[in-house]
N, C-alpha and C positions, 0 to 999 in steps of 0.2 A: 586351813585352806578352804576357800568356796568353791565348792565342787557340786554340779549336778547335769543332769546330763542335758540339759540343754545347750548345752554348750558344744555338742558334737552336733558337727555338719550332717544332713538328709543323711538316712542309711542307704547304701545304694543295695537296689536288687540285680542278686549277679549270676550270672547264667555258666553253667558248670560244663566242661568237655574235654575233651583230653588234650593234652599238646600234640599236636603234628609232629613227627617226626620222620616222616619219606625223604628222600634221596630228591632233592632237585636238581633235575637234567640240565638248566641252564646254567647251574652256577657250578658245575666242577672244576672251575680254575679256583675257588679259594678252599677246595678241602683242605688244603693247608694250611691257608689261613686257620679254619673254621677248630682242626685241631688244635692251636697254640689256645684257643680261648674257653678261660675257663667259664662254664654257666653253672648258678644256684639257681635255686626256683622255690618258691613259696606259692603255693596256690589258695583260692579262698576255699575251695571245698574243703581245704587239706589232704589231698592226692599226694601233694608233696610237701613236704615242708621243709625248709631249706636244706633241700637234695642236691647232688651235685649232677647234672645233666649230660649225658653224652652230644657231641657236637654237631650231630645229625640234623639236616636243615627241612623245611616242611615246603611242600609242594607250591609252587608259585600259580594260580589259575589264570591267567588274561590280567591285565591291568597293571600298574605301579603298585609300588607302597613306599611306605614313608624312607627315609634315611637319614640315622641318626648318629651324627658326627662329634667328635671330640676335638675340640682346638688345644693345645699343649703348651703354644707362646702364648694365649692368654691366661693368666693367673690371678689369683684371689686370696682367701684369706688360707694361713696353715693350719693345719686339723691338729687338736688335741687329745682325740679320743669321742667314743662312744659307749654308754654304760648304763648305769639304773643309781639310785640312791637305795646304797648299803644300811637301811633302816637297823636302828637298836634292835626290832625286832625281829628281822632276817635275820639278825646276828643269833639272836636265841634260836632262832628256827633251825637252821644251819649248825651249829653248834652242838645241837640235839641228836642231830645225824649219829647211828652207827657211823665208826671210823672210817668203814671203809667206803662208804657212800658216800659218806662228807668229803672223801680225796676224790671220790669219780665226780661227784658234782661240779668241787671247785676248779676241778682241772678241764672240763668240760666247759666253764664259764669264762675263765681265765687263761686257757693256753689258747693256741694258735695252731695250733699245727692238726691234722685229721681233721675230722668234723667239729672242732671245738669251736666255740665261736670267739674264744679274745678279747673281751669286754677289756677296754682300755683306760678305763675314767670312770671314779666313784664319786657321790656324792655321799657324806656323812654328817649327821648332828651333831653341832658340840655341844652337850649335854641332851636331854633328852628332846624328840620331836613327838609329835602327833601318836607314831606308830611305834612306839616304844612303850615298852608293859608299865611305865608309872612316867610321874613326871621326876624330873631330875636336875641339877648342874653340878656344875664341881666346886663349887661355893655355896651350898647351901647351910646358911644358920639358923638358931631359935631367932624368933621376933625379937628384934629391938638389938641383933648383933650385928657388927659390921667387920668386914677386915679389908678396910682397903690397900693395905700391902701383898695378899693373896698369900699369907702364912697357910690360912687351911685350906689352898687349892687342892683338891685330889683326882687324881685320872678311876679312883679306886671302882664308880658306878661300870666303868668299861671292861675291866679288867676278869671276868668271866667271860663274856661274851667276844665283845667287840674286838678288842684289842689280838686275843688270839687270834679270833677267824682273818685279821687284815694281815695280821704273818705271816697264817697260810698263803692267802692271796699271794701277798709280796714272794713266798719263796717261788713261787709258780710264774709270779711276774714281777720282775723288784722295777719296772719300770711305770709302771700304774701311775696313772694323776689321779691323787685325790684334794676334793674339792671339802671343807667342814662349813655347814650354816650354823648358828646359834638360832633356835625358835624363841627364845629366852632370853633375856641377864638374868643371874640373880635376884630372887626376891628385892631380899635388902636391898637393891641400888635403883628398886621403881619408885614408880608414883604411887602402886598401889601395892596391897601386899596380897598380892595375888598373881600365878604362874598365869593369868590366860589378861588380854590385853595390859591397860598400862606404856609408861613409858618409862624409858633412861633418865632419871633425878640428871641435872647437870653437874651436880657433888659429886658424883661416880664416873665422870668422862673418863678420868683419868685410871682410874681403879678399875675401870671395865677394858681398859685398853691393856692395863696388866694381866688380867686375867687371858684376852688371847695369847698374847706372850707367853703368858704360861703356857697354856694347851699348847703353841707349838714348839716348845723347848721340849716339853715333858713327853710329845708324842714323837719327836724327833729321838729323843732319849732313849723313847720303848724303840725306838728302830724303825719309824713311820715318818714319813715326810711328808707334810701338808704344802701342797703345791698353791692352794688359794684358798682364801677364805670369802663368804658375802658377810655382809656386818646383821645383817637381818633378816629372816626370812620373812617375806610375805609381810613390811614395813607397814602397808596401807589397811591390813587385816587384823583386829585383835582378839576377834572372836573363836580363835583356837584355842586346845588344849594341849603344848604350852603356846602362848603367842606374844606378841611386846611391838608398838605400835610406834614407830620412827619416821617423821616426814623429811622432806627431803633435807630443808633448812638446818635440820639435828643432825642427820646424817652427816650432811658436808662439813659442819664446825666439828664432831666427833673425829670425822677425819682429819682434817687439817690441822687442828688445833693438836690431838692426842694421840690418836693410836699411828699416825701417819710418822709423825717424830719418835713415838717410842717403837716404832717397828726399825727406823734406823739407827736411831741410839745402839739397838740391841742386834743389829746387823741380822734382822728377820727379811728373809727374800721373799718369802710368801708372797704371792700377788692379793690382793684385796680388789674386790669386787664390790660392785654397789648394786644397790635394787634388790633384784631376785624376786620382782612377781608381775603382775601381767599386762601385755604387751599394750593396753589400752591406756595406760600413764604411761607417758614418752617424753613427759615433759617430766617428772620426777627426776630419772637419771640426767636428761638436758638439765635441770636445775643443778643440778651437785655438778657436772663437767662442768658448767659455765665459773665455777668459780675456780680459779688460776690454781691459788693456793692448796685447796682440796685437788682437784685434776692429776696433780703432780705426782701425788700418790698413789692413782688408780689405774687397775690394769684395765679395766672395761666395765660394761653391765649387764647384768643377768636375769633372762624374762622368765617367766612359764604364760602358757593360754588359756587359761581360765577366762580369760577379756581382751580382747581385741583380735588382731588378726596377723599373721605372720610377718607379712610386709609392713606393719608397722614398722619391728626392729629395722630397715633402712632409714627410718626417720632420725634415728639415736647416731647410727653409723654416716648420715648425711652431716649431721651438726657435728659429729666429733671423729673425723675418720680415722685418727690418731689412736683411736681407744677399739678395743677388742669389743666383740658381742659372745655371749654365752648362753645355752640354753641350758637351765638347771632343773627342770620340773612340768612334767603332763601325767596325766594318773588315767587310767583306763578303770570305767568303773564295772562292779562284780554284777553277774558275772561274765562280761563281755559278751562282743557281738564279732568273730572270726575275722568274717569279710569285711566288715564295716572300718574295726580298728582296725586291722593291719593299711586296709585303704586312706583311711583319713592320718592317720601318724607316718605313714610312709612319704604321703605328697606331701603334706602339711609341714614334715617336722626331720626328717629324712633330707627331703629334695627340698622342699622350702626350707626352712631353718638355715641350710647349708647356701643353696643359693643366694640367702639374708644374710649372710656375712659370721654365722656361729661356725664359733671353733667348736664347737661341742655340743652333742646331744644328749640328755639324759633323763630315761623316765624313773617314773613313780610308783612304785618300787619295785626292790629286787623279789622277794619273798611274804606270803601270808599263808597261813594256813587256811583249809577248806572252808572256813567262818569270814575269813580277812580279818586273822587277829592275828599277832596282839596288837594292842590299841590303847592309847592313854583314854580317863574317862572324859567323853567329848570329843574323842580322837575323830579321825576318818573311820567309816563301820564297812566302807564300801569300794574300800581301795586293792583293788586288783592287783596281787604281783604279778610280776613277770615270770616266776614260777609260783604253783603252790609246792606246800611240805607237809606231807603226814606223815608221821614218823619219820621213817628213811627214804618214803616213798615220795617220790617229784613227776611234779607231771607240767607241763610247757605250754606257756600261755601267751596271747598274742604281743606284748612287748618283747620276749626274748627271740623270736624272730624279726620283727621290727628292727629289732638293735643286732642282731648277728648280721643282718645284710651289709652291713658299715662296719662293723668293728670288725671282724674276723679281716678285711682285705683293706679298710683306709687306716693303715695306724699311725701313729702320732707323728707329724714330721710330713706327713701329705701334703700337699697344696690343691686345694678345690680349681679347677681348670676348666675352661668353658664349655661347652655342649649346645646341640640346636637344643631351642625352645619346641616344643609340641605340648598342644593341651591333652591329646589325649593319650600321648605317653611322653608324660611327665617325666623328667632325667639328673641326674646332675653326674657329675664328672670330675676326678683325682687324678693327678699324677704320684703317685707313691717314694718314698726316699728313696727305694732301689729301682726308679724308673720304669715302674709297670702303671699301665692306664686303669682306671675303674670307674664302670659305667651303673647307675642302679637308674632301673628304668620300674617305671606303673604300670601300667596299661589300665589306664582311670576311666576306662570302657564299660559296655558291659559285653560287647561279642567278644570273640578271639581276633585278636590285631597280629598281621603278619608285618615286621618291617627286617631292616635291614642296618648292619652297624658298619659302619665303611673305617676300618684300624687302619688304612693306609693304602692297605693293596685289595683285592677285589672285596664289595662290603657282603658280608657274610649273613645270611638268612636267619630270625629267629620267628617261635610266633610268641604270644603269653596270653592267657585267660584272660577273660573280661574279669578282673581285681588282681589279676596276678603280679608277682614282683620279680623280677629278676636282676640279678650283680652279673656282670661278664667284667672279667681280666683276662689282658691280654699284655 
């Protein structure tokens, strides 16, 4: 991945004070209202961090303020989930855990219910990525061997780690979407003989197409279900450790010609995804839609923002509206800036992403230890989890609240539903499968912003911090 930090938008400077919470005398016709809605809050000082707030409304002085409304009969795309990419080495992190911290962790991350936040959608490597303690696949042979029947496929690099910790997961939530990228093929089946660039030998189309098949027979087998796969991560990039370099042209004949037929032959649902890197090639995934025969096979494309800019992705969803959009990947780097990331990933990637037509958001990544390791060598040195882990001990860092404001209350099966536009509290807006509204608003200010959320009947008073976030359901 190219990552650096110039890629985050101005940091904003953000001015710290308390929420208002008085009793406004003009509005006591919706105390009613005001108690059916629930409010979280995240603040940039961290005052709060995704707290659950009492409904108590803040003093109105002279003047208007804004009013931000949710429309219900306009709809948009269905929600997938919200989550992190479950790195091989979160996996070890995690794994390391005393028992009993390991249950309060991943029930904390993965349930729903109390303060847990519900993380709905995982992204994983098939075979190793960047952030994983070596390089790895499940094909790997001595030089000059080849198997393209996939006799010596093995899931066995997973089978400490990985594979456990996704059971846990699963028995906590056996409904989870997971998402597997390859950073890699196999040695054997490049150009070079080398884990880090290179590309797919066209000898091996068909023997690389086996090899997912395999991964998802065999991880269906351990009792996992791969809901999608991308074919590449990070196509246009070679310079990772591991990385493998696919342009569009390769892509689409790979698909249509290979893995698209042998994923039917073999009656594999998986969706297959294309792309998976940044939003400033738009014409990549447009290449591969445009062609009929590849198309057919593909459920959407999938960005991260290292390059370009959010609304790009409508340009993909304009040429193909037929095709889903995904967001698989943004990395926060170490060791963050509070206000700044939760500000810039919340508009950007939260309320933009969603409002650009993503079923899904997910950062990068779930866990690193106080160093941000582990790391293949060449890896990422500087990638932020969403928690760190020492020992047993976890401490919460600004993606896991990023991602708790959405996942804990949009789950799967949502439908993103209209909202006013305001620049300076940013919004977007759910209808939930059991028919509850969900509002996550910014306040991408830097004073305290008083407005107002109108649920139907009188609209109901909040204020938030100059960078503050709030979720209200109702």
């Amino acid at each position: 991945m190219i990552r650096n930090s110039k890629k985050y938008l101005p940091y904003l400077f953000i001015f710290t004070a308390l929420v208002s919470c008085a009793s406004d005398p003009e509005s006591q016709k919706s105390d009613k209202t005001a108690a059916t809605i629930e409010f979280w809050l995240t603040n940039p000082d961290r005052s709060a961090l995704f707290q659950k707030q009492n409904a108590s409304q803040p003093t109105i002085i002279g003047g208007s303020v804004p009013v931000l409304e949710v429309f219900e009969t306009q709809t948009f795309q269905s929600i997938d989930g919200f989550g992190f990419a479950l790195t091989g080495g979160s996996a070890i992190l995690i794994n390391q855990m005393d028992a009993a911290a390991k249950e309060a962790l991943l029930k904390e991350l993965f349930a729903v219910d109390g303060n847990n936040i519900g993380v709905s959608y995982l992204r994983i490597s098939i075979g190793a990525s960047d952030l994983s303690d070596r390089v790895f696949t499940y094909n790997d042979l001595p030089y000059g061997q080849t198997d393209t029947t996939m006799t010596q496929f093995s899931l066995e690099p997973e089978r400490k780690d990985l594979i456990p910790i996704l059971k846990q997961i699963l028995a906590i939530n056996p409904d989870i979407k997971i998402l597997g990228s390859p950073w890699t093929a196999p040695v054997w089946m490049k150009t070079i003989n080398s884990s880090i660039g290179g590309s797919l030998k066209p000898q091996y189309y068909s023997a690389y197409s086996k090899y997912f098949v395999k991964y998802i027979q065999e991880m269906k087998a351990e009792g996992i279900h791969i809901d999608a796969i991308t074919i590449q991560n990070e196509p246009l990039y070679g310079g990772n450790n591991p990385s493998m370099i696919m342009p569009a042209a390769e892509q689409a004949s790979f698909i249509k010609n290979h893995l698209g037929p042998v994923f039917k032959t073999n009656n594999i649902e998986t969706k297959i995804i294309i792309y998976d890197h940044n939003a400033d090639r738009t014409d990549y995934p447009i290449t591969v839609l445009n062609d009929p025969e590849a198309k057919k096979y593909i459920s959407g494309s999938a960005f991260h923002l290292y390059g370009g800019g959010i609304d790009d992705l409508l340009k993909v969803k304009t040429a193909h509206p037929d095709k889903d959009i995904y967001f698989t990947e943004q990395w926060i780097g170490a060791p963050g800036n509070f206000p700044s990331d939760l500000n810039w990933h919340v508009k950007t990637l939260i309320i933009g992403g969603m409002r650009n037509w993503c079923r899904n958001v997910i950062e990068w990544n779930l866990a690193s230890d106080p160093n941000q390791n582990p790391h293949t060598e060449g890896g990422c040195t500087q990638c932020l989890g969403a928690i760190t882990i020492s020992g047993s001990l976890v401490s919460r860092n600004p993606a896991y609240y990023i991602i708790a404001h959405a996942a804990k209350f949009v789950r799967p099966g949502s439908k993103r539903i209209a909202s006013t536009i305001s620049t300076t509290l940013p919004n977007v807006a759910f209808k939930t499968s059991d028919g509850k509204k969900v509002l996550i608003v910014l306040n991408d200010s830097k004073s305290t912003q008083i407005f107002k959320i109108n649920t139907g009947n009188e609209p109901t008073t909040y204020s938030l911090l100059g960078g503050a976030v709030g979720t209200f359901v109702w």
